[in-house]
N, C-alpha and C positions, 0 to 999 in steps of 0.2 A: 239532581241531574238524572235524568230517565235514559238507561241502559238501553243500547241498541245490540243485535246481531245482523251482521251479515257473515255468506259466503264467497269467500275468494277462491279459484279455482286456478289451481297451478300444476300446472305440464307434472309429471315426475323427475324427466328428464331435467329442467330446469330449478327444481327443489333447491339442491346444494349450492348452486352456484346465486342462488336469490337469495335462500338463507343464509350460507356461508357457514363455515367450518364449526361444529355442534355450532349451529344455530345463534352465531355469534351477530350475522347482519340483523336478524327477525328480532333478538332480545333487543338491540337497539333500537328498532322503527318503537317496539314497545314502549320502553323506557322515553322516548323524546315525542312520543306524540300519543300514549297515556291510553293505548288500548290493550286487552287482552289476545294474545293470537294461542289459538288452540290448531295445532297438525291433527286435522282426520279426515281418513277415507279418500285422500285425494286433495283432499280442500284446505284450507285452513279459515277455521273462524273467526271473525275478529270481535272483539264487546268493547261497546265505549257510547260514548255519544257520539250524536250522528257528526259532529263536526271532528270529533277524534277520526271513528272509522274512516273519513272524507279523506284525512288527511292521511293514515297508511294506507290507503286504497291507490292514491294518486303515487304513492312512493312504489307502492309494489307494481304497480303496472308497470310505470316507468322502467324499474328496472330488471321483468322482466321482459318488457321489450325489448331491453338493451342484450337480454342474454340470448333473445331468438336469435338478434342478428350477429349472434356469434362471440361477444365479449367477455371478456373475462371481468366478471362485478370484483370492484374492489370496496378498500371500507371506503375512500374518497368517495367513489360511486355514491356510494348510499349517505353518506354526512350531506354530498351536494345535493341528494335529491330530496332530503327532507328541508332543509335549509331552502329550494326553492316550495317544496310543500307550503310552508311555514307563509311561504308572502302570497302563495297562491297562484304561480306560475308554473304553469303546467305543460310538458311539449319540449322546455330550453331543456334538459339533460339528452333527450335524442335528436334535436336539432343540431346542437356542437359535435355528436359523438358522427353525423355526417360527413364531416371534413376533415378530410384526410390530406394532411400536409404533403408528409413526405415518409419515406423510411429508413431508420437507422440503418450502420452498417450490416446488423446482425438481423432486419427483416421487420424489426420491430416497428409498429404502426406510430405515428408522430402526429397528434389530432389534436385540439385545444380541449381540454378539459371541464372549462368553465364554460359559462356564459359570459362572465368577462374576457376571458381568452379570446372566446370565439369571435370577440366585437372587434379586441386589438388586431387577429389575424386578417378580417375583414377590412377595417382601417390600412394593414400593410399595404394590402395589395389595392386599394382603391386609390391613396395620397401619397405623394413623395419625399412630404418627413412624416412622421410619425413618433412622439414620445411617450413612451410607457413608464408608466410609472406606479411603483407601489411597493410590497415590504419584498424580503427575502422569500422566495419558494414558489414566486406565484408564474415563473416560469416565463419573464420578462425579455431574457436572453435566449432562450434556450429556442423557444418558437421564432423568435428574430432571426433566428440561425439558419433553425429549419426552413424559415421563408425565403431566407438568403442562396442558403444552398440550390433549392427549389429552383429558384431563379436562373441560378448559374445554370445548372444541369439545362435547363430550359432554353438556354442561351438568350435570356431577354438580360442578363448583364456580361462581362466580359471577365470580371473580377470580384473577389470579397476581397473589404476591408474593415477586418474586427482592428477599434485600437479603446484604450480608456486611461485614465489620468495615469503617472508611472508612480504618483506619489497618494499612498493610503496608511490608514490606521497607524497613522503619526510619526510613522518612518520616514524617512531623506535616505534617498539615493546616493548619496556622497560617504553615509554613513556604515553604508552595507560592503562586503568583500566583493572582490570580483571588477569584470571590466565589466563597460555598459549592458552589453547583451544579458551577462547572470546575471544583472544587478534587477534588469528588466525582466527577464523571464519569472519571476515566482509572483509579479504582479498579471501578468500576461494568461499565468496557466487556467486559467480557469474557461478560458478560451479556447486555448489549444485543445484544452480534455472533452470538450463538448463537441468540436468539430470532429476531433479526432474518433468521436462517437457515432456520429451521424451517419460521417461520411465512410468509414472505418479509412483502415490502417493503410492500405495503398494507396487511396484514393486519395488522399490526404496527403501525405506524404510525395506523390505526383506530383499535384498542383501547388505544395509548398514550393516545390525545386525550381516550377515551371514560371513562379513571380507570380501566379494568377489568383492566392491568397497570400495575405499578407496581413500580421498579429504583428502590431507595433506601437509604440506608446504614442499618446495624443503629441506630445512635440513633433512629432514627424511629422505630422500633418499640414505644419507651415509652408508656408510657398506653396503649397499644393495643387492644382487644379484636377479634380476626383471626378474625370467623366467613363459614363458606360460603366459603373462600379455599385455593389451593394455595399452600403458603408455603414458599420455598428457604431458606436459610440457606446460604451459599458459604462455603468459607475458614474452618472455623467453629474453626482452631484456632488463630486470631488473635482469639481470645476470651478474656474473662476471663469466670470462675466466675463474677462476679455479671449479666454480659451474656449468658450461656447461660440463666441462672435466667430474667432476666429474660424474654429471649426464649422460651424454650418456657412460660409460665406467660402467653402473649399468647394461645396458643391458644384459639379459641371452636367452636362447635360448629358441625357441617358441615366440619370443616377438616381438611386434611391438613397432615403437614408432614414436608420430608424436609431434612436437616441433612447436608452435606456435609465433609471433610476432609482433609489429609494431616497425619499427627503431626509429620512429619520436615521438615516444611518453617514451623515456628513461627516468628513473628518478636515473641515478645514478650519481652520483660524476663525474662535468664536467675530471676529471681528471683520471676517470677509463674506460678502454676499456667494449665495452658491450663483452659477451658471444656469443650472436647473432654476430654479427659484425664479430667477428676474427672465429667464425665456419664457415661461409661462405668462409673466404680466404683458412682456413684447408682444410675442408674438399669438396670443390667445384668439384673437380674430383675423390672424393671413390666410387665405386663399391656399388649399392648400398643405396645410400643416393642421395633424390633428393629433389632440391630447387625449391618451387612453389610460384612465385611473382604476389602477388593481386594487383589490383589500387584501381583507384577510380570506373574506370567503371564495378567494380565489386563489390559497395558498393548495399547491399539489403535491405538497410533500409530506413527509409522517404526519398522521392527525392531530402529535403533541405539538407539531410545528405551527400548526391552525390553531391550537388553543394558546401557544406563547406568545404568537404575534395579536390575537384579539385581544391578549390580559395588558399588552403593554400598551396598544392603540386608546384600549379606556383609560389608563393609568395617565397619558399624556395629554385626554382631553381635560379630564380631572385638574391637571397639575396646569394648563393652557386656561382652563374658567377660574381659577383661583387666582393666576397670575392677573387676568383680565379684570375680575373683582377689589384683586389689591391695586391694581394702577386709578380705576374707575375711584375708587375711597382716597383714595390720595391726590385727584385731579381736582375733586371737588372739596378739601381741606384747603389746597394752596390756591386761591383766589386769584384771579384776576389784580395785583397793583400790590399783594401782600409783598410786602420785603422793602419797596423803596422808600 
């Protein structure tokens, strides 16, 4: 392999916030795309081969592009911008960090993260379902929220309605203390804490009073007719087929709705179909309804969360081809006529 050098030239001003705290972002570009980077005189040089320096060339640019326009680089930053390095797509980390949702209670900017984000948040606002789907952390709800809110504030809807299944991780409601309301509310709160976030604490609290949101378990949704309203559905793979029907056939006009999930985290009766699952075969080709599939490499939360959720995704294709291989050897043992 024939060693290359180049010069990369970076601001001062922009050093620490590119490098990151002793030089924790730069030892990483090193370490995952295999070049040497030397701090001098203003510069830093990088050694590698020409397809190494290619690829921390494209990472540092990127992300000190992102710090001219004022951001705070985090490690997310930089894992997503070598991970787009890596395929060779160049431009998606400052194209997402464009779009600006909305902002939290406390000022904070509300943006998609990803380039999977940025497709879901685009999908929101183009169709009138929308289902997201993908593991824990990849911020499925959370932007849903922010879209939601957006909207309200906007007055293009009249209402939020966050609701998701009342019944998870193998509890029954019958079983828990309390009347209905406690019984539901520790299914609910993960709802309430996000809104309550966004929107902050008065605001929130107003329109709670006002009926104009509204966090309630999917049973209530029956008899419904949901016009002029942004409507969530959370969890939606703690659903059964006839509770998905139900629920998207609540839809009224003026209405959005965006349908949340993770497949891999079902907690219902190995022997019932999820909701999520068989809406995907339904309705895969309606007019209208669009499927937005998250990974891993769109998880935005600690980076151990990124690497928990890619160990288990191969561990399950692993354990899904073996299963397929065991059924395939077994099809072809038991014959056609063998038995009678």
């Amino acid at each position: 392999m024939t060693l290359e050098e180049h010069i990369f030239d970076i601001p001062s001003e922009h050093e620490q916030n590119v490098f990151g705290q002793f030089d924790a972002y730069l030892k990483k570009i090193e370490r995952t795309t295999g070049v040497s980077a030397i701090a001098r005189d203003g510069g830093l040089k990088l050694v590698g081969s020409e397809g190494q320096i290619q690829q921390a060339k494209q990472v540092l640019l990127e992300l000190l592009e992102l710090s001219g326009r004022g951001s705070q680089i985090t490690e997310q930053n930089v894992d997503y911008a070598l991970a787009l390095a890596a395929e060779k797509r160049s431009g998606a980390l400052l194209d997402k960090h464009n779009q600006l949702i909305s902002h939290t209670g406390s000022g904070k900017s509300i943006k998609p993260k990803t380039l999977g984000q940025k497709q879901y948040v685009d999908a929101i606002r183009d169709q009138m379902v929308v289902f997201g789907i993908g593991p824990a952390g990849t911020g499925k709800t959370y932007l849903a929220m922010a879209m939601a809110i957006t909207a309200f504030k906007m007055n293009e809807v009249e209402r939020i309605i966050l609701t998701r299944p009342a019944i998870e991780a193998g509890e029954k409601l019958g079983f828990l203390p309390g009347d209905l309301q406690s019984k539901v509310d520790p299914y609910l709160r993960p709802l309430y804490d996000a809104l309550y976030q966004i929107m902050g604490a008065d605001s929130f609290q107003k329109n709670m009073e006002k009926g104009l949101i509204e966090v309630a378990p999917l049973a209530y949704m029956r008899g419904r007719t949901l016009d002029n309203a942004f409507i969530i559905l959370d969890e939606a793979q703690n659903t059964t087929q006839a509770q998905m029907k139900m629920f998207l056939t609540r839809i009224g006009f003026g209405s959005k709705v965006v349908v949340t999930g993770d497949e891999t985290q079902k907690d219902l009766s190995p022997d019932v179909k999820s909701g999520l699952e068989v809406a995907q075969k339904v309705l895969g080709r309606v007019e209208g309804i669009a499927f937005c599939r998250l990974t891993s490499k769109d998880v935005v939360r600690h980076p151990l969360v990124q690497k928990i959720v890619t160990a288990y995704e191969e561990y399950e294709k692993k354990t899904a081809g073996r299963k397929e291989s065991h059924d395939t050897k077994h099809r072809k043992r038991v014959r056609p006529g063998a038995g009678n």
